[in-house]
C-alpha positions as CSV (number, residue, x, y, z in Angstrom):
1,X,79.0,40.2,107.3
2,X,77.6,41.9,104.1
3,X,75.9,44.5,106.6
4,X,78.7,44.9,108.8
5,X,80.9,45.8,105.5
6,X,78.6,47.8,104.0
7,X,78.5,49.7,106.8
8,X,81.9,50.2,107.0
9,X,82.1,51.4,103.7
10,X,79.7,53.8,103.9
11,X,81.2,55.3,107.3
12,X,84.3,55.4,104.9
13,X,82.3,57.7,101.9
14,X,81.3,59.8,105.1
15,X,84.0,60.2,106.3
16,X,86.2,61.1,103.0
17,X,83.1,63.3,102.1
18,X,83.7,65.7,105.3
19,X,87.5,65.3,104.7
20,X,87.0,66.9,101.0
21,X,84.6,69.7,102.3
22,X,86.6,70.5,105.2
23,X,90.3,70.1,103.7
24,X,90.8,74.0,102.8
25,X,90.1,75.0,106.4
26,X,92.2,71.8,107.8
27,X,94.4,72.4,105.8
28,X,95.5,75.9,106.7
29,X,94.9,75.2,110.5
30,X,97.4,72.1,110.2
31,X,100.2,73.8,107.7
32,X,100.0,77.8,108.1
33,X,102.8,79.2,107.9
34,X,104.9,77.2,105.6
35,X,106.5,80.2,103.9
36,X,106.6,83.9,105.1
37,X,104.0,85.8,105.8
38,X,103.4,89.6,104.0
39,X,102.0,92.3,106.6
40,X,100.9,94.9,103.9
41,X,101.4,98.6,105.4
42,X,99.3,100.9,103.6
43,X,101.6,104.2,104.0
44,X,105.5,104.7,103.4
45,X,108.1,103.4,105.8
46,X,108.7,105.7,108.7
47,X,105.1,106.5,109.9
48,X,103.2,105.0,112.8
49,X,101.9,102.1,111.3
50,X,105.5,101.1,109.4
51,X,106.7,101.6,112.9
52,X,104.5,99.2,114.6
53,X,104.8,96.8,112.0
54,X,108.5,96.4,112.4
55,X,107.8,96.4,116.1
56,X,106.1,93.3,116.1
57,X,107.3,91.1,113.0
58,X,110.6,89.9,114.6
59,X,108.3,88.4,117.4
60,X,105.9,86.9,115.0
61,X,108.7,85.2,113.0
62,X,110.5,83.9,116.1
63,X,106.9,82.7,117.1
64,X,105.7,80.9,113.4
65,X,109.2,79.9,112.4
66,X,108.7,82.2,109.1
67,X,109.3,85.7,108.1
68,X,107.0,88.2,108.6
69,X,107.7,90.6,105.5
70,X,106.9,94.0,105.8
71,X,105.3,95.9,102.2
72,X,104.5,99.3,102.3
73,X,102.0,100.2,99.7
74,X,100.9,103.8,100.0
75,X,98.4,105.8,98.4
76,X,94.8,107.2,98.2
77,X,95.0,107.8,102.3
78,X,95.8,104.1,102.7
79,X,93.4,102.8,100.7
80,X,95.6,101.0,97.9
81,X,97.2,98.6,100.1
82,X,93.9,98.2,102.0
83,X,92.2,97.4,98.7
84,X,95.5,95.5,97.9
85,X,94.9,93.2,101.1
86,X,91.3,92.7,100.7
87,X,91.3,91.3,97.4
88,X,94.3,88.6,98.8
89,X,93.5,85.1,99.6
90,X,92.5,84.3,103.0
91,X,94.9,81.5,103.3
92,X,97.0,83.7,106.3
93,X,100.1,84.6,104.3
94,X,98.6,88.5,103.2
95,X,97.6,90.5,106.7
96,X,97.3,93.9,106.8
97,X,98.5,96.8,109.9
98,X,95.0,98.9,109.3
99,X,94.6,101.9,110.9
100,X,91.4,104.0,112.5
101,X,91.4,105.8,108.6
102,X,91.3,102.4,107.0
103,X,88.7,101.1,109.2
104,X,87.0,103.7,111.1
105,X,87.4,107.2,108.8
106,X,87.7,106.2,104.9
107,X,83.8,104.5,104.5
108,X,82.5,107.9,105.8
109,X,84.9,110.7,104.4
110,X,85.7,109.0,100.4
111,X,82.2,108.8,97.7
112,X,83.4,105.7,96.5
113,X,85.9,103.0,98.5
114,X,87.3,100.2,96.8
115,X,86.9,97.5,99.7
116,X,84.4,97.2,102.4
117,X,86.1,97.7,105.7
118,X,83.5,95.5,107.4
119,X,82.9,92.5,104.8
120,X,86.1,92.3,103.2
121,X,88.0,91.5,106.8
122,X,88.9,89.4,110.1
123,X,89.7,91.4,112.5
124,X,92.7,90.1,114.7
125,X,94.3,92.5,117.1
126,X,94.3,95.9,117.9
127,X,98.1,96.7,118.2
128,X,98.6,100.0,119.4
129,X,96.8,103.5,120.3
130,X,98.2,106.4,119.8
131,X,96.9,110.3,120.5
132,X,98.1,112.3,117.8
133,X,100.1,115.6,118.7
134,X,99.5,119.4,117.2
135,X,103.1,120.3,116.2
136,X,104.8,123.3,114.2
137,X,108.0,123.7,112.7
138,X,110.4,125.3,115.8
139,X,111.6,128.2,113.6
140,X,108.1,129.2,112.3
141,X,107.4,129.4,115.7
142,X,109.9,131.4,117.7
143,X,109.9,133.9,114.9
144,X,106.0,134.3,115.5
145,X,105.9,133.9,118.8
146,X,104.0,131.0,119.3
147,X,104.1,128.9,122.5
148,X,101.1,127.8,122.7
149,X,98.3,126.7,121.4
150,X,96.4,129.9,122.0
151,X,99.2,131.8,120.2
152,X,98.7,129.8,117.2
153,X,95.1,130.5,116.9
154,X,95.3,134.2,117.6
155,X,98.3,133.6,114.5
156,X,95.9,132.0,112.2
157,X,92.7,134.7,112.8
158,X,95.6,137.9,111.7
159,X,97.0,136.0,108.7
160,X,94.0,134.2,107.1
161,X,94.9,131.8,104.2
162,X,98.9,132.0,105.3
163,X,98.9,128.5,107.0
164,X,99.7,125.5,105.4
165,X,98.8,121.8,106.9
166,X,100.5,119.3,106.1
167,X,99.0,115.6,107.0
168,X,99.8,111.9,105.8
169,X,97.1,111.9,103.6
170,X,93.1,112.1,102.7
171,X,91.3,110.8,105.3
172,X,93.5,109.5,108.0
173,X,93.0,111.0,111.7
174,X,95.7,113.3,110.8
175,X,93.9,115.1,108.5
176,X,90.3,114.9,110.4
177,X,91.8,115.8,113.5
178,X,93.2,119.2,111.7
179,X,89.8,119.5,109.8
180,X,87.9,119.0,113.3
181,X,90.8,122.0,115.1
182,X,89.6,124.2,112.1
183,X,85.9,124.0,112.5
184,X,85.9,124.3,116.1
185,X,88.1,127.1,116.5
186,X,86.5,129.4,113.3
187,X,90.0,129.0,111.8
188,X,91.4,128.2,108.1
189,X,94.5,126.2,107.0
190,X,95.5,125.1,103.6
191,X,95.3,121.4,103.6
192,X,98.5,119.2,102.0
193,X,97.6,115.7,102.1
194,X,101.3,113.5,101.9
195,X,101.8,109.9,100.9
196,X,102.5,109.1,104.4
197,X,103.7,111.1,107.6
198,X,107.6,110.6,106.9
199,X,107.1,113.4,103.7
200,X,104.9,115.7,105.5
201,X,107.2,116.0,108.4
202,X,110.2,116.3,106.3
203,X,108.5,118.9,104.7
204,X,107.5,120.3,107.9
205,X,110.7,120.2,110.0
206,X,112.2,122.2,106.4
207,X,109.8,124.7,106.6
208,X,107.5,124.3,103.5
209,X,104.7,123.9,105.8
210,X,103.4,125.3,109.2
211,X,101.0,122.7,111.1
212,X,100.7,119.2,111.6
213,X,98.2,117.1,113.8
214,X,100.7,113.8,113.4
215,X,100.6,110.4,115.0
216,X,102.8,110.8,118.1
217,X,105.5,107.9,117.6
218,X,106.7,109.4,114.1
219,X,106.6,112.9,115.3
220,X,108.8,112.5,118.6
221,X,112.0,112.4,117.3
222,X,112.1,115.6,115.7
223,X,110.3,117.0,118.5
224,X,112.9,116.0,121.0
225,X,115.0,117.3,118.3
226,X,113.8,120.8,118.6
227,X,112.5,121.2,115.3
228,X,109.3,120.9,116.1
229,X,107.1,122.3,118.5
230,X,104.8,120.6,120.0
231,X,101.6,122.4,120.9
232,X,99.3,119.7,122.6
233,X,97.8,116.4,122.3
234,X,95.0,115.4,120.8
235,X,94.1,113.2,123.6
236,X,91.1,113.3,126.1
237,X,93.7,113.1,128.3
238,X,98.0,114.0,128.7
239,X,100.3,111.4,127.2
240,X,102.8,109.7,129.6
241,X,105.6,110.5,126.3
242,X,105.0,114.4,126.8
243,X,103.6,114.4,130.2
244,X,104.3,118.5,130.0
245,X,102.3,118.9,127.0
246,X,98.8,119.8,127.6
247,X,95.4,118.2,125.6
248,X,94.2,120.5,123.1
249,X,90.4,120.5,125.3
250,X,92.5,122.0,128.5
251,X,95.0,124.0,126.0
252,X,92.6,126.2,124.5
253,X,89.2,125.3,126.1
254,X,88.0,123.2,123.5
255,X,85.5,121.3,125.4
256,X,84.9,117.6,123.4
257,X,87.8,117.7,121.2
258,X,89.3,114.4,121.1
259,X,90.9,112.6,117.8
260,X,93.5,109.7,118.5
261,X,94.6,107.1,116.2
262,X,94.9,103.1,116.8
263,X,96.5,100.1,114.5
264,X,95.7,96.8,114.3
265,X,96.2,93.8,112.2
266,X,93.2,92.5,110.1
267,X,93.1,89.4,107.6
268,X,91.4,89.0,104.3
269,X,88.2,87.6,104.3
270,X,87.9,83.8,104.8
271,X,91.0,83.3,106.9
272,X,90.5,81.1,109.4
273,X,89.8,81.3,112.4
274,X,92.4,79.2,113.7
275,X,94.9,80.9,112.2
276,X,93.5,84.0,113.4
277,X,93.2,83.3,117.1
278,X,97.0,82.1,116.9
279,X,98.5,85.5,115.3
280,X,96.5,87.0,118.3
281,X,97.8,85.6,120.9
282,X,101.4,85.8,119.5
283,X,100.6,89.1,119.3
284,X,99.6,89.9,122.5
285,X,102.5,87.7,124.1
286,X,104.8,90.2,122.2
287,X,102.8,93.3,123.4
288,X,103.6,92.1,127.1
289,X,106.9,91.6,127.1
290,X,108.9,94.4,129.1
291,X,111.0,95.4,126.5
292,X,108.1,95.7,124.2
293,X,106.0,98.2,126.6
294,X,109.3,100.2,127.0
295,X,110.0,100.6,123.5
296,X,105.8,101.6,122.5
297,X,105.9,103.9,125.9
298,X,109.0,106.4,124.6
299,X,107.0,106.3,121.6
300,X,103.9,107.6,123.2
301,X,101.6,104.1,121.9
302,X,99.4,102.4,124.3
303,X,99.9,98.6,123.5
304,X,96.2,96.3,123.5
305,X,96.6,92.9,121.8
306,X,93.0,92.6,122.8
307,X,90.3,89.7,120.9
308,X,89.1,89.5,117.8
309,X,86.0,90.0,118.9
310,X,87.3,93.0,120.9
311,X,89.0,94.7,118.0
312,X,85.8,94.2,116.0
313,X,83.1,96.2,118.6
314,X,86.3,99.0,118.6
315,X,86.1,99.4,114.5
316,X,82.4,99.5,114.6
317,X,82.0,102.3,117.7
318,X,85.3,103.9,116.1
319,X,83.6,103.9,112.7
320,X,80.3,105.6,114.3
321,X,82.3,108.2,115.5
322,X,84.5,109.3,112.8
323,X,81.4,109.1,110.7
324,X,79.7,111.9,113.2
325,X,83.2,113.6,112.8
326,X,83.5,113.9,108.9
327,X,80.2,115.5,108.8
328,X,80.4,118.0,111.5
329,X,83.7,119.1,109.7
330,X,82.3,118.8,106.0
331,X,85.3,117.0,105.2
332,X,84.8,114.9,101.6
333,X,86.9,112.9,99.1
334,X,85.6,112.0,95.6
């Protein structure tokens, strides 16, 4: 009898012992969400990535039950709220909608980056890709002539140093992919770097600057608009938004060039992996629905909601890339 309840007793310790080392990860699992949930976007509100972030938080708060709150912490080419996000618990209530600068662009183009995009994070989703589009502001344009994006370069070659570029910031694929047009076409733009897209194309549409390679979504209002003009895509291939609107590669023979963007939601370090998998597949249930494609189509996005697993092979090719891509243009960031 002594043997039998000793026995018990010690299955008991065992058991409590596992209990105690396992509780932080049980615990999350079993309770998450209990109170809302903070998707940090690290640009202002009215870009791409604040627009797919408000695209899919209603769904996740009908989903969890809680709010998915939106912050938009700009700066530094997205960095600050990247930074913000991976010094955050990973307890599941701090996620972050990172973007091919945050993940696949920043480690190669800045000397010094405040998180590591491959230690510091869980990948969950990839949300949405995106080509971006080679725009110019509609009066600049009729008054020069330019149709096309042929016209524009012969423009920049006869009035060196007279083109300004705006883009959302340092580093993101709307800078690179104006920094990759320049050095293969042998032609020179002054670069503006915004906090965000929503400045640069206010700024752009108002004619304080010229150029833009912007994410499509945030750009096709004021192209539909007429304000803007938009030159090409910087897709391998036509976007089903602008199906008239040729690649920049068929456009003006520029055989390789290809820059498009993607966003996707990634948790600090440490979250688990339950809780991971579960924002996922709410995510990708969202990305399904009909009304979702309809409303990421008119904006020119391509909707994934693909693996973790998935998303993390895409930010390590994507990061391979853009790395080949910053050096070819000399682009650099202290």
């Amino acid at each position: 009898m002594r043997s039998t309840a000793r026995r018990t007793h010690l299955l008991g310790l065992a058991i409590a012992a596992f209990v105690t080392v396992a509780s932080p990860a049980l615990v999350q699992a079993q309770s998450w969400p209990n109170r809302p949930v903070k998707i940090v976007v690290p640009f202002p509100p009215g870009g791409t990535t604040d627009i797919l972030a408000r695209a899919i938080a209603p769904d996740l708060a009908k989903a969890f039950g809680q709010q998915f709150v939106i912050e938009n912490k700009g700066g530094a080419g997205g960095n600050l709220g990247t930074e913000q996000v991976a010094k955050s618990p990973g307890d599941g209530y701090t996620i972050l909608m990172g973007t091919v600068g945050t993940h696949g662009i920043n480690r190669a183009l800045y000397a010094k980056l405040p998180y590591d995009p491959f230690k510091d994070f869980v990948p969950i989703t990839l949300v949405a890709g995106v080509p971006n589009v080679m725009v110019v502001n509609a009066d600049f344009a009729s008054a020069n002539r330019i149709n096309s994006v042929n016209d524009f370069i012969r423009y920049a070659k006869a009035n060196p140093g007279k083109l300004n570029m705006a883009s959302s910031g340092n580093g993101t694929s709307i800078h690179l992919a104006g920094e990759l047009f320049k050095s293969m076409t042998g032609t020179f733009m002054t670069h503006f770097p915004y906090r965000g897209s929503s400045p640069a194309l206010l700024d752009l549409a108002g004619g304080n600057m010229h150029i833009m390679f912007d994410n499509l979504p945030s750009a096709m209002q004021l192209i539909k608009s007429g304000k803007l003009r938009a030159l090409a895509v910087t897709s391998s291939q036509r976007s089903a938004a602008l199906p008239d609107t040729p690649t920049v590669e068929e456009a003006a023979n520029l055989k390789g060039f290809e820059a498009s963007s993607w966003f996707g939601l990634l948790a600090p370090a440490g979250t688990s992996a339950d809780t991971v998998n579960r924002i996922q597949q709410e995510v990708a249930k969202s990305l399904a629905t009909p009304a979702m494609k309809e409303r990421l189509a008119t904006l020119g996005a391509i909707p994934s909601g693909n693996t973790p697993a998935q998303f993390a092979a895409l930010i390590e090719s994507e990061h391979k890339k853009w790395a080949d891509v910053v050096k070819a243009s000399g682009a650099k960031v202290d």
